[in-house]
C-alpha positions as CSV (number, residue, x, y, z in Angstrom):
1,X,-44.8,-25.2,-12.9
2,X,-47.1,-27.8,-13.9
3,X,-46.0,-31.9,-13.6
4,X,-47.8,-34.9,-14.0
5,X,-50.5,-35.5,-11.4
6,X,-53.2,-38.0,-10.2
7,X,-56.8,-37.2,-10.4
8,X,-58.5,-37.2,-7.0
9,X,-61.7,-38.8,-8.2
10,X,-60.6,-41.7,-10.9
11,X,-56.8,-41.5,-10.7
12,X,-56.4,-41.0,-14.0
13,X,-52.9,-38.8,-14.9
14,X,-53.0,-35.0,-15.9
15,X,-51.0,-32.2,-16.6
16,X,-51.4,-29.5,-13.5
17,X,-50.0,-27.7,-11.2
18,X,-49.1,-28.2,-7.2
19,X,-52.8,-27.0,-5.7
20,X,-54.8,-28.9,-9.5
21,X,-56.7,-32.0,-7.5
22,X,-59.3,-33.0,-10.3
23,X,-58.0,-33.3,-14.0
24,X,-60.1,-32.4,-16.8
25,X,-62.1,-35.9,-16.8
26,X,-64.0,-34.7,-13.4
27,X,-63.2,-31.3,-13.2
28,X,-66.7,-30.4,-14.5
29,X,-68.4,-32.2,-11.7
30,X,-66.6,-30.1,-8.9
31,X,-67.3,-26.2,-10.6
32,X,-69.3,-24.3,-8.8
33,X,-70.0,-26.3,-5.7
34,X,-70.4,-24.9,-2.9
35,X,-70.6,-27.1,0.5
36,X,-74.8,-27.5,1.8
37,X,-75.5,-26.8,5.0
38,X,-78.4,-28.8,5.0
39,X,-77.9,-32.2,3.9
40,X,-80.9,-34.4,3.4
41,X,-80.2,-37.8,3.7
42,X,-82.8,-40.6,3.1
43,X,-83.3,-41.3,7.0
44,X,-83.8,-37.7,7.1
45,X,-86.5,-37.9,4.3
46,X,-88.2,-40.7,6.0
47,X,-88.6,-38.4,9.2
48,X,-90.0,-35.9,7.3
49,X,-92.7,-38.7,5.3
50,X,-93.6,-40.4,8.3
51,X,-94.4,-37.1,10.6
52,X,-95.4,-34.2,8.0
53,X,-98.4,-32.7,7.4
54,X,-99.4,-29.5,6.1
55,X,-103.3,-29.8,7.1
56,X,-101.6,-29.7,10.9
57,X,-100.7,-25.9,12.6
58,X,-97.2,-26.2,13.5
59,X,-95.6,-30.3,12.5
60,X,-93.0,-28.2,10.3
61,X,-91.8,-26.7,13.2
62,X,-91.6,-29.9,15.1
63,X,-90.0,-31.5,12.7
64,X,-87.3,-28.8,12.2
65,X,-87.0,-28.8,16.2
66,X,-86.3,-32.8,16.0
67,X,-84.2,-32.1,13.3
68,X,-82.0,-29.0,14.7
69,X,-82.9,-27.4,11.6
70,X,-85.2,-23.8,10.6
71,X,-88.7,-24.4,9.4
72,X,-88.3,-23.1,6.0
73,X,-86.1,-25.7,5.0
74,X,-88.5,-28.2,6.6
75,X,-91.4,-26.6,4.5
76,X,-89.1,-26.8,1.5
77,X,-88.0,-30.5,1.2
78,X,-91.9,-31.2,1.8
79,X,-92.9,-29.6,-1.4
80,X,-90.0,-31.1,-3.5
81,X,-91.1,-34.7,-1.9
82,X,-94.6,-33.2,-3.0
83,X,-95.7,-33.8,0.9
84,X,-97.3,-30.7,0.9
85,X,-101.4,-29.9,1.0
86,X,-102.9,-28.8,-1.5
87,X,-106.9,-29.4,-2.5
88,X,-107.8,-29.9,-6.1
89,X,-110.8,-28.0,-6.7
90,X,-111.5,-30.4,-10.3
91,X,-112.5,-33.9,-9.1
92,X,-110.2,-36.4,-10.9
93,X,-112.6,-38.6,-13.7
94,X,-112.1,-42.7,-14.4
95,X,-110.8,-41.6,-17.9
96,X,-108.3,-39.1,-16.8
97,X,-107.0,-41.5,-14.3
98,X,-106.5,-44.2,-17.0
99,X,-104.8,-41.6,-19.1
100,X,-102.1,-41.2,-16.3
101,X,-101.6,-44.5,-15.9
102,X,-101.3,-45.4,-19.8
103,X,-98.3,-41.9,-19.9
104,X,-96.7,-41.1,-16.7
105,X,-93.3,-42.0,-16.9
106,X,-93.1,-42.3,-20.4
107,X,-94.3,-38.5,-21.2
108,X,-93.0,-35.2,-19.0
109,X,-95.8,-34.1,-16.6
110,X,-95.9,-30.4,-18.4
111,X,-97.0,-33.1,-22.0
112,X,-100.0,-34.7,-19.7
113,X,-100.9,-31.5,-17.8
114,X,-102.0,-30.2,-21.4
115,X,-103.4,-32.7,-22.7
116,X,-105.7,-32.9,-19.6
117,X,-106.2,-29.4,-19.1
118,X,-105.0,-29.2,-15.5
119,X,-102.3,-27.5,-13.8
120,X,-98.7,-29.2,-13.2
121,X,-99.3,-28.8,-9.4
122,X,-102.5,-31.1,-9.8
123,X,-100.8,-34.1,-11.7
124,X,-98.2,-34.3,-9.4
125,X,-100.2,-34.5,-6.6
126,X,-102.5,-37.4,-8.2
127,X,-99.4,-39.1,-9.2
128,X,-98.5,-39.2,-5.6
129,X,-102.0,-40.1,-4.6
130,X,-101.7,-42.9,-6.7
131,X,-98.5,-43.5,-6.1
132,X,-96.5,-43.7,-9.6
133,X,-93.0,-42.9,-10.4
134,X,-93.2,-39.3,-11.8
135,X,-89.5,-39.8,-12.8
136,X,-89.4,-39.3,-17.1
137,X,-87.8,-43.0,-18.1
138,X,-85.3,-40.7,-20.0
139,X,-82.9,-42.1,-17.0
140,X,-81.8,-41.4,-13.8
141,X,-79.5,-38.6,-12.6
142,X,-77.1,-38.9,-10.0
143,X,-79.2,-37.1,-7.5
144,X,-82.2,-39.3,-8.3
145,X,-79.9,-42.5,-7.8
146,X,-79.2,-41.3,-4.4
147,X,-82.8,-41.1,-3.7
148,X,-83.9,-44.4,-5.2
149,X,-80.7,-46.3,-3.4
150,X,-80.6,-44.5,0.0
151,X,-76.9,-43.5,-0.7
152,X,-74.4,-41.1,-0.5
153,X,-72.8,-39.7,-4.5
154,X,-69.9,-41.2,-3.4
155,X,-70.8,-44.5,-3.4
156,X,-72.1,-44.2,-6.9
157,X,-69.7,-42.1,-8.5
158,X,-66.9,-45.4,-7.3
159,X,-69.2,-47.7,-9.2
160,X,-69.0,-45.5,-12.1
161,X,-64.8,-45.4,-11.6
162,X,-65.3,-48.9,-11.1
163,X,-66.8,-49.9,-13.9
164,X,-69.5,-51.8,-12.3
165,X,-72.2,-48.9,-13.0
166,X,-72.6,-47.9,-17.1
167,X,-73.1,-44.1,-17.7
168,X,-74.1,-41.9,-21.1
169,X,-74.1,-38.7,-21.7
170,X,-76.9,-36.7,-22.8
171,X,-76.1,-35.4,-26.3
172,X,-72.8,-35.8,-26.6
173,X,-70.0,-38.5,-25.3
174,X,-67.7,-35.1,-23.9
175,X,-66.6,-35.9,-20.1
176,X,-67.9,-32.4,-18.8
177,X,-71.4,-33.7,-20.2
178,X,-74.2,-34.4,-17.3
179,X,-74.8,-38.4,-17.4
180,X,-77.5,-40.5,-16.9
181,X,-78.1,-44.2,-16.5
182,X,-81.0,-46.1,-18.1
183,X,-83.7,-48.6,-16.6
184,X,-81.5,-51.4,-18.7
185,X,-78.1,-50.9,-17.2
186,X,-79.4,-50.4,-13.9
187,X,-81.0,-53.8,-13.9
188,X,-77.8,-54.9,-15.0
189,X,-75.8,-53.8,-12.4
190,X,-78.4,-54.9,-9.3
191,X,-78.1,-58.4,-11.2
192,X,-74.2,-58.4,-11.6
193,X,-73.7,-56.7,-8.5
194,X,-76.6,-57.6,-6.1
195,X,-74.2,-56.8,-2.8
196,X,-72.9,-53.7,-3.5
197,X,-75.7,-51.8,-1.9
198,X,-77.8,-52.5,1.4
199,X,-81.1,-53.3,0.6
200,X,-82.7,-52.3,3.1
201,X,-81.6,-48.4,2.0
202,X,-83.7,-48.5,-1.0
203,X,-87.0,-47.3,-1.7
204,X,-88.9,-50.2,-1.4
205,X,-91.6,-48.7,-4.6
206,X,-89.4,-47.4,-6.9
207,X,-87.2,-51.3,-6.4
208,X,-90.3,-53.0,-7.1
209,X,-91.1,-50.4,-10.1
210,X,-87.9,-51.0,-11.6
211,X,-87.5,-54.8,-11.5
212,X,-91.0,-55.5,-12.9
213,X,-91.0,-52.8,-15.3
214,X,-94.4,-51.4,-13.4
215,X,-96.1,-54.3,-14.3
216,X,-97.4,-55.2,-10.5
217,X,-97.6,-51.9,-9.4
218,X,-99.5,-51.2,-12.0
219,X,-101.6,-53.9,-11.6
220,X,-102.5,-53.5,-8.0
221,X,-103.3,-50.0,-8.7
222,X,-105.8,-50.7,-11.5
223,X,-107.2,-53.4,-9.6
224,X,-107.5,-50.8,-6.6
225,X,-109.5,-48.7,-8.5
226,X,-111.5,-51.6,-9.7
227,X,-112.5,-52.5,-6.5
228,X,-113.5,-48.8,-5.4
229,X,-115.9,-48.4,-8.4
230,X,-117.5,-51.7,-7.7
231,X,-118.2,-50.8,-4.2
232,X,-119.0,-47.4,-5.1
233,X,-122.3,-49.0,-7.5
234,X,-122.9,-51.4,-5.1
């Protein structure tokens, strides 16, 4: 028999039976799911920044001993934090540097790997040599909010409930659609709500990326580069 129940994320009243926990407003976000056995959190992720290194015989089994975890999931989260070695056999030129600067962020990285004739694997790594946001200022996903706030879903998914934190769906406006929140309403909430997260949890780059637009980022990386060609010719 099916009676009036509460939803376990937002509350909201559904129609359901006895064992229905979600109604259809955030059922979507729970099909499928299956629980990880390997959690990465962001303290996790700055073990595995501070201590990896591929060019080293045997760190990713150090690190998965310190961790209590296998290797392969070491070696894994390495190359999705793009941590691991790789040697570009095409030196990068002054010109294809500027390009990168001028699109990354506002193009996809398969757009600028084409345009510069190099393979994604190489882009992402000078992207991470320079250190710019690869992230496509589309928006941010849940999963990349985490990241960038040093938090668990949780916590974000109650500012959403909360109102605090402005979604939009991709597409369409349907509930079961995947959301996203722009660089404008993010600013907006760190302004409005400037002590709902711990500061010291964030990443420190993508903070500074995000309230200056990439303006001194930016500008410390061109002027970086400045200052190698000039001692370079001199």
């Amino acid at each position: 028999m099916k009676s009036e129940r509460s939803c376990k994320d937002c509350r909201k009243p559904f129609l359901g039976t006895e064992a229905a926990q979600y109604g259809p407003c955030c059922r979507w976000k729970h099909r499928e799911q299956r629980a990880k056995k390997y959690i990465w959190t962001a303290d996790c992720d700055q073990v595995l920044r501070d201590r990896y290194d591929g060019t080293i015989k045997g760190r990713a089994a150090e690190i998965a001993a310190l961790l209590g975890w296998p290797t392969w999931v070491i070696k894994r989260r390495a190359a999705e934090l793009g941590l691991t070695y790789h040697l570009d056999p095409k030196p990068w030129t002054k010109e294809e540097e500027a390009f990168l600067l001028e699109h990354v962020g506002t193009r996809l990285l398969p757009w600028i790997a084409r345009k510069l004739h190099r393979s994604l694997t190489s882009v992402k790594m000078k992207c991470r040599h320079m250190e710019l946001s690869v992230r496509y200022r589309e928006g941010y996903t849940l999963r990349e909010l985490e990241l960038c706030f040093g938090c668990d879903h949780r916590v974000i998914e109650r500012w959403v409930r909360e109102q605090k934190l402005q979604v939009r769906r991709r597409g369409t406006e349907r509930t079961h659609d995947a959301w996203y929140v722009t660089d404008r309403d993010l600013l907006r909430f760190i302004i409005e709500h400037p002590l709902a997260f711990p500061l010291r949890k964030v990443d420190q780059f993508w903070f500074m990326d995000l309230v200056t637009n990439g303006g001194l980022v930016r500008k410390a990386l061109q002027a970086a580069s400045q200052d190698e060609s000039d001692h370079r010719a001199a």
